[in-house]
C-alpha positions in Angstrom: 61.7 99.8 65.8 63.8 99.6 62.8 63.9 102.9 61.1 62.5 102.8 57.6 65.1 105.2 56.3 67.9 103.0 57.5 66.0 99.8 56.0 66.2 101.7 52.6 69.8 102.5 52.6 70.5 99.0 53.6 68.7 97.7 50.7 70.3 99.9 48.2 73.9 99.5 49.5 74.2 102.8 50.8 74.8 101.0 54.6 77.1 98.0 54.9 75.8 94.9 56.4 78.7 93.7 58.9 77.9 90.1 58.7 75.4 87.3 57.6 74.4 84.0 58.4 72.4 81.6 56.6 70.3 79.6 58.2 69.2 77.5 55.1 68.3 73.7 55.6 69.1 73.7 59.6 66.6 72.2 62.0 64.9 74.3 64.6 67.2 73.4 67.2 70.2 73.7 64.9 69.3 77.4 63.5 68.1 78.7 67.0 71.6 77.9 68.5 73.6 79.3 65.5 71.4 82.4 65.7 72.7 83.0 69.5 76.2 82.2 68.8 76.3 84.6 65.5 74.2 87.2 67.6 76.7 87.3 70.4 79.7 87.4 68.5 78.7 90.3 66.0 78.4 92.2 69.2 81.4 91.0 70.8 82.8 92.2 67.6 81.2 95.8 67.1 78.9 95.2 64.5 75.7 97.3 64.1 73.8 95.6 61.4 73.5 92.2 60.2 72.0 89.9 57.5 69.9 87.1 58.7 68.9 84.3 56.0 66.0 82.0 56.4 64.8 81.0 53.4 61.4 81.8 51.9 60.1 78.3 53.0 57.8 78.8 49.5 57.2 75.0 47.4 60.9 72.3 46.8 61.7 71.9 43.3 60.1 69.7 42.2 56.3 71.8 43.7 57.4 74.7 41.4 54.2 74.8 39.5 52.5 75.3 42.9 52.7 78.7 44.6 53.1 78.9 48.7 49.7 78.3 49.9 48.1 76.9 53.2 49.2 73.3 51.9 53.1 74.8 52.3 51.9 75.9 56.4 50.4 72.4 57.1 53.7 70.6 55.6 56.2 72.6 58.3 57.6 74.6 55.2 59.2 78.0 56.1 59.1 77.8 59.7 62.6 79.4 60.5 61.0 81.9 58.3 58.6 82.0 61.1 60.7 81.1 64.5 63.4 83.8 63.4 61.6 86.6 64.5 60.2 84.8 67.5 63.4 83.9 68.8 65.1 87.3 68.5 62.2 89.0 70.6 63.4 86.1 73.4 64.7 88.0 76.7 68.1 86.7 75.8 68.4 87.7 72.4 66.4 91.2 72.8 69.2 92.0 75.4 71.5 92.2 71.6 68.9 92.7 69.0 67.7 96.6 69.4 65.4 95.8 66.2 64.8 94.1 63.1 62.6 94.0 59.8 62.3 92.2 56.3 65.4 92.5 54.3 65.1 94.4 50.8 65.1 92.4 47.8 68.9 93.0 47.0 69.1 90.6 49.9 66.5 88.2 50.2 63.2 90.4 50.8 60.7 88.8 52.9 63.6 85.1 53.0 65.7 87.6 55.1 65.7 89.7 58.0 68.3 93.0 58.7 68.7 93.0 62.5 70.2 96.3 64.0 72.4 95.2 67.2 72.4 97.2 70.8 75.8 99.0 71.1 78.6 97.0 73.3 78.7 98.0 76.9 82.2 98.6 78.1 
């Protein structure tokens, strides 16, 4: 489990975030693949902590006036939103992801997701 403290100083800039990716506008297919390529090259690299973007999935433009509600669910709006989490408790990516939670606000808030890697076996 992510440790609350840790969330904090994230969110306040107190704790770097070693990379990001934004998965923004991808399909499923698209984001899911991107996720395990990022994933496995942050640890490859030695990161600890990353910034994952997906997006709020709340109303387009031009639904502004109308908050996220259950008509948002029914039209497939915010499902990386959704998936992201899904996919990182997978077998393969849980073997790199030690945990996760929703970002802070600074960095997206509930559109975001700070994931904590597993340390680089030698």
């Amino acid at each position: 489990m992510f440790e609350r403290r840790k969330g904090r100083r994230i969110a306040t800039g107190k704790i770097g975030i070693d990379a990001r990716l934004d998965l923004h506008g991808l399909r499923q297919s698209d984001a899911h693949s991107r996720l395990r390529r990022f994933l496995l090259q942050c640890v490859a690299d030695g990161c600890s902590t990353v910034l994952v973007i997906t997006g709020k999935g709340g109303a387009e433009a031009s639904d502004t006036h109308r908050p996220f509600s259950a008509d948002a669910e029914r039209l497939g709006r915010g499902v990386l939103r959704r998936m992201v989490p899904l996919w990182l408790a997978e077998a393969d990516l849980r073997a790199l992801v030690a945990s996760f939670r929703s970002a802070g606000v600074r960095h997206g808030g509930e559109g975001a997701l700070y994931v904590q890697l597993r340390k680089r076996k030698p």
